[in-house]
C-alpha positions in Angstrom: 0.0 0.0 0.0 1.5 3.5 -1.1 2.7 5.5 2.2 0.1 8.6 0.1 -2.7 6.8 0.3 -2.3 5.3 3.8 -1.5 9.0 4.8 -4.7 10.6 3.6 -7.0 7.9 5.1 -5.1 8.4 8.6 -5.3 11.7 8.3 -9.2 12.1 7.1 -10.1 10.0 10.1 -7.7 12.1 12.2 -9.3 15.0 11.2 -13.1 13.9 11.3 -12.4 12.9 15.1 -10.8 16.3 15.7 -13.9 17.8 14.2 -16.1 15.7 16.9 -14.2 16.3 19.6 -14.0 20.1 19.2 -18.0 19.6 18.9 -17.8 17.7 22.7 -15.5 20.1 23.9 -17.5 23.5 22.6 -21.6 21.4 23.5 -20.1 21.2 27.3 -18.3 24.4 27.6 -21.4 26.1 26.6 -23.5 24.0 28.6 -21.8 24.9 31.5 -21.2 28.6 30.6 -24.9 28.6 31.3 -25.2 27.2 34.5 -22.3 29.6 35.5 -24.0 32.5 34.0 -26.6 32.6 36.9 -24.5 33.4 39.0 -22.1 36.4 37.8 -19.4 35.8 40.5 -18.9 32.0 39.2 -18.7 33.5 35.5 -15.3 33.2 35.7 -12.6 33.6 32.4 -11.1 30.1 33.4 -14.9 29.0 31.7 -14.9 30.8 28.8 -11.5 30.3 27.9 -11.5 26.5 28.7 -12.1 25.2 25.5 -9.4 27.4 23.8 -7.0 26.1 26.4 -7.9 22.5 26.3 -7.4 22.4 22.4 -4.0 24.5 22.9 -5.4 27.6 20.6 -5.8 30.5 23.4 -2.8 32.5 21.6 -4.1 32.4 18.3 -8.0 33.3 19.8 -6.2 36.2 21.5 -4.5 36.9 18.2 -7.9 37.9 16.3 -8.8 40.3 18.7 -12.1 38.8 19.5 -13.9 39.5 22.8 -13.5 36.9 25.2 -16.9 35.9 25.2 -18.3 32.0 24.6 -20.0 32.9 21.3 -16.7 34.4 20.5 -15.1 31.5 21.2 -17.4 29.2 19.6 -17.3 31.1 16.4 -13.8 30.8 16.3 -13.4 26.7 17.4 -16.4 26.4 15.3 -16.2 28.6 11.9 -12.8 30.5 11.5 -11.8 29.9 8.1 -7.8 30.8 9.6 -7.8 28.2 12.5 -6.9 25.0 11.0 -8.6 23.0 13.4 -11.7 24.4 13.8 -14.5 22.3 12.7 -15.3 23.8 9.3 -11.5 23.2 8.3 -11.9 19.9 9.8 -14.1 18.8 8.0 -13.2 20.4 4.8 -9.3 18.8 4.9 -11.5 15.6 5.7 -13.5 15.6 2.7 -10.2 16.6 0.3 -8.2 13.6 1.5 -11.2 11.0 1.3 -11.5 12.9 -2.5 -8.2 11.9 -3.1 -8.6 8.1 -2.0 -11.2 7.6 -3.0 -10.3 4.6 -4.8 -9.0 2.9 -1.5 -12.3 3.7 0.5 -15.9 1.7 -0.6 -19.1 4.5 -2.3 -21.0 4.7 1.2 -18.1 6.4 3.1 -17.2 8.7 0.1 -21.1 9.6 0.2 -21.1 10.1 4.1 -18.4 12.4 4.2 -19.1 14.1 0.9 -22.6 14.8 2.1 -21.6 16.1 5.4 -19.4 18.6 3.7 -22.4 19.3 1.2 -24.6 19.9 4.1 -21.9 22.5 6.4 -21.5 24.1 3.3 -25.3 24.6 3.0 -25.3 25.4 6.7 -22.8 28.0 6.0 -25.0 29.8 3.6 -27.9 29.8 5.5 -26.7 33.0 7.6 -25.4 36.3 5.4 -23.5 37.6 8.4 -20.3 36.9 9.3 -21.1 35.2 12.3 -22.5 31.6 11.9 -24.7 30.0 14.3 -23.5 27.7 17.0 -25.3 25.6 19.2 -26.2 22.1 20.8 -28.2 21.1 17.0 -24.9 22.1 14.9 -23.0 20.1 17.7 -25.2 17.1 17.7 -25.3 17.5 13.8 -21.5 17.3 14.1 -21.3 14.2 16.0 -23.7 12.1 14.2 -22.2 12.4 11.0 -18.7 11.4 12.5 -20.6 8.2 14.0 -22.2 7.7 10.7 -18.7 8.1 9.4 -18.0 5.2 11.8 -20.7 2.9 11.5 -21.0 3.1 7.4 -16.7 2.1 7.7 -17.1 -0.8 9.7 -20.3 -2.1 7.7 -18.7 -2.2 4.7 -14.8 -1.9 4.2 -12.9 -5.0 3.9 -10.3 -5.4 7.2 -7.5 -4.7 5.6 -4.5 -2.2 5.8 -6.8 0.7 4.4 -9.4 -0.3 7.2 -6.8 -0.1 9.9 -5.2 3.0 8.9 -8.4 4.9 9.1 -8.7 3.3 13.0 -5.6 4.1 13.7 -6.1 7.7 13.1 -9.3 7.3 15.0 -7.9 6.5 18.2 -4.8 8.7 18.2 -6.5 11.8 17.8 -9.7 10.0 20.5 -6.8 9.7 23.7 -4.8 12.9 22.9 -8.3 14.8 23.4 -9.7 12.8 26.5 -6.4 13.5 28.1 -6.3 17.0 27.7 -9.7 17.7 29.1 -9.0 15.9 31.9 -6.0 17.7 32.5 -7.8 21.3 31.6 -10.7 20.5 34.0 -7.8 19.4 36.7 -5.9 22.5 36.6 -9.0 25.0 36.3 -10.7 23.1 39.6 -7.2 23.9 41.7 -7.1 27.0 40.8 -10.9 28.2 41.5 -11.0 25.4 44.6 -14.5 24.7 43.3 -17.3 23.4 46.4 -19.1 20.4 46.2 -22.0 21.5 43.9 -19.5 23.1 41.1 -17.6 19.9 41.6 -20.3 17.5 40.7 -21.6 19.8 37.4 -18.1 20.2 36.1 -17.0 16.7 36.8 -20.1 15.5 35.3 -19.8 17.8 32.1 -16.1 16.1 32.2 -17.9 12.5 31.4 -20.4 14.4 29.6 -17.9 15.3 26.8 -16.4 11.9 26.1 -19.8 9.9 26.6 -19.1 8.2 29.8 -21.4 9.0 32.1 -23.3 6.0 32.0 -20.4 4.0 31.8 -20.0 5.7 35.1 -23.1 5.2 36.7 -23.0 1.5 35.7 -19.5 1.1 37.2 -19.8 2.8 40.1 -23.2 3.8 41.0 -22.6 5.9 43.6 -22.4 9.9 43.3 -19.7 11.6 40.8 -15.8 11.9 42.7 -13.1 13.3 41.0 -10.7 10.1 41.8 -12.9 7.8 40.4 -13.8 9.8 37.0 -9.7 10.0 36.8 -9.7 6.6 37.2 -12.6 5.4 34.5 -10.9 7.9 31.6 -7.3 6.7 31.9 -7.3 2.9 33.0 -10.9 1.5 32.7 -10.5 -0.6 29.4 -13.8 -1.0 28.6 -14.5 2.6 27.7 -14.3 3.6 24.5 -12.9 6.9 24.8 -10.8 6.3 28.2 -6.8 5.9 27.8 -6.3 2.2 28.1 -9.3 1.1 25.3 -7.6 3.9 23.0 -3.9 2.7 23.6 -5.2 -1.0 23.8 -6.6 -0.4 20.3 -3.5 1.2 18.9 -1.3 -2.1 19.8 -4.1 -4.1 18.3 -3.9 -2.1 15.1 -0.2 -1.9 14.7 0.0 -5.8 15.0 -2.1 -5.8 12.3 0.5 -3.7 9.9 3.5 -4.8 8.4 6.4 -5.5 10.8 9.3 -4.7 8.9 8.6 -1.4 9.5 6.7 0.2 12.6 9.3 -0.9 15.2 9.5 2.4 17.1 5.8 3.2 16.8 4.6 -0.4 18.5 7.9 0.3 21.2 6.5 3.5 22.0 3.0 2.2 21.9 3.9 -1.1 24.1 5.7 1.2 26.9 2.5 4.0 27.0 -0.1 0.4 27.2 2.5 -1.3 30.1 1.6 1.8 32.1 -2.0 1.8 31.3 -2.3 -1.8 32.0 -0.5 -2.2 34.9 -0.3 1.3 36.8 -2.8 2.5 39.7 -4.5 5.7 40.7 -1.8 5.7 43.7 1.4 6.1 41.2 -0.2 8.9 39.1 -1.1 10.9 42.4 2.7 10.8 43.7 3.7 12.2 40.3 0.9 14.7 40.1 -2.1 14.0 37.5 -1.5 17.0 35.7 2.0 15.9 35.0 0.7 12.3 34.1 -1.4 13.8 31.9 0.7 16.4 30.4 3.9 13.8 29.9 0.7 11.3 28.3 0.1 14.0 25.8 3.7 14.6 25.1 4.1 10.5 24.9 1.1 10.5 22.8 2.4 12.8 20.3 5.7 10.9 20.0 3.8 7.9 18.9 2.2 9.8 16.0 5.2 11.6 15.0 6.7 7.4 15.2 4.2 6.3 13.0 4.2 9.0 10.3 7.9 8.2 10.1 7.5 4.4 10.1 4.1 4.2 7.8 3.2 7.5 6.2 6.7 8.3 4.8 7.8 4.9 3.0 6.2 2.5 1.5 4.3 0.5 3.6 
């Protein structure tokens, strides 16, 4: 398989999860902005600048000149035609690297992702202003068609390196997010020392944003604690969007490529799983989770960077 082609699906799916998860991230933030909002002296900037933080872009919010408002910032995470992650570009670079594959990909998932960039386009022209709206339907709209994307890829492509590539992608982009709002939400609740109502509302808008809450009520049932929604989104391996299930599917997928290249990417992969796998609340707490978290990130990262080296630059 050409290292082109298995780039471009990679990246499509890399880039249709980004455009979900900055749906999650923007559906909670507002969600919560709300509840803040009734009370002006819990309206903090921490809130309305969380989402910018948690996808690494406050600099280049602040570089607009834009108020820093939550329809501000949705506008910008949602719509700016300069951000390259915001959902629109998402979703466009999406479409132009399934447009190139097409031959590797089956009609159905050409269709779903050529449709959903149909429809934002149509979206798009809807409103003559500059500003576009933003809200829950747009976010809802956003994350069906990226589990459409899903469901229509795993009905009919055949499991082969094409398939894998596009999973790969997947679950890369799925743990860098859930560990950065995790680390966000930790940082923002020591520095506002948050009581036991604002704890249970952000911590549930936490599970909220990667689907879990009901993954939490069914392991736990009991009431929401900040040590035990650390501990479902980085080592519970039955959750699809927690840590372990993503790493645990990145090994899986890896075996799955050629060996004679990839060594450093499944190394990387096998030492980030070991720790997942084996490690405990207790260790990440002497280390600090916000450090665990960051270094995950960092660790994270380094496994892409392996395997665009090892797959997406040679001939795989």
């Amino acid at each position: 398989m050409l290292s082109r082609v298995a780039a471009q699906l990679y990246w499509l799916s890399r880039y249709l999860e980004r455009a979900e998860n900055m749906a999650r991230i923007l559906e909670v933030g507002q969600s919560f902005a709300l509840l803040s909002s009734s009370d002006s002296s819990r309206a903090a900037p921490e809130t309305v600048s969380e989402p910018l933080v948690i996808t690494d872009t406050l600099a280049a919010f602040e570089s607009t000149g834009r108020a820093m408002r939550s329809d501000q910032v949705a506008q910008f995470l949602a719509w700016d035609p300069d951000h390259p992650s915001s959902i629109f570009n998402c979703i466009q670079s999406c479409r132009e690297n399934a447009r190139s594959v097409r031959g590797a990909m089956t009609v159905e998932m050409w269709e779903c992702i050529n449709d959903t960039w149909l429809e934002l386009l149509a979206r798009k022209k809807k409103n003559k202003g500059p500003e576009h709206p933003v809200d829950s339907g747009f976010f809802e709209w956003i994350k069906q068609r990226s589990h459409l994307f899903r469901g229509v890829t795993f009905a009919t492509i055949q499991r082969d390196q094409p398939y894998h590539f596009i999973r790969l992608g997947t679950y890369l982009e799925r743990a860098d997010n859930t560990a950065r709002i995790l680390s966000v939400k930790t940082q923002i609740e020591q520095a506002e020392g948050n009581d036991l109502v604002d704890d249970y509302y952000r911590l549930g808008a936490v599970l909220r944003s990667v689907s879990a809450l009901e993954a939490y009520r069914d392991t736990y049932r009991d009431a929401i604690d900040a040590d035990r929604v650390s501990e479902l989104l980085i080592f519970n391996p039955r959750v699809p969007r927690s840590l372990h299930f993503c790493l645990d599917e990145t090994a899986y997928i890896l075996n799955q490529l050629p060996q004679q290249t990839g060594r450093e990417a499944r190394k990387r992969c096998a030492n980030l799983l070991t720790h997942l796998r084996y490690g405990s609340l207790t260790e990440v707490y002497e280390s600090g989770l916000e450090n665990y978290l960051e270094m995950f990130v960092k660790e994270n990262i380094a496994l892409a960077e392996s395997v665009q080296t090892d797959y997406l630059e040679s001939i795989a």
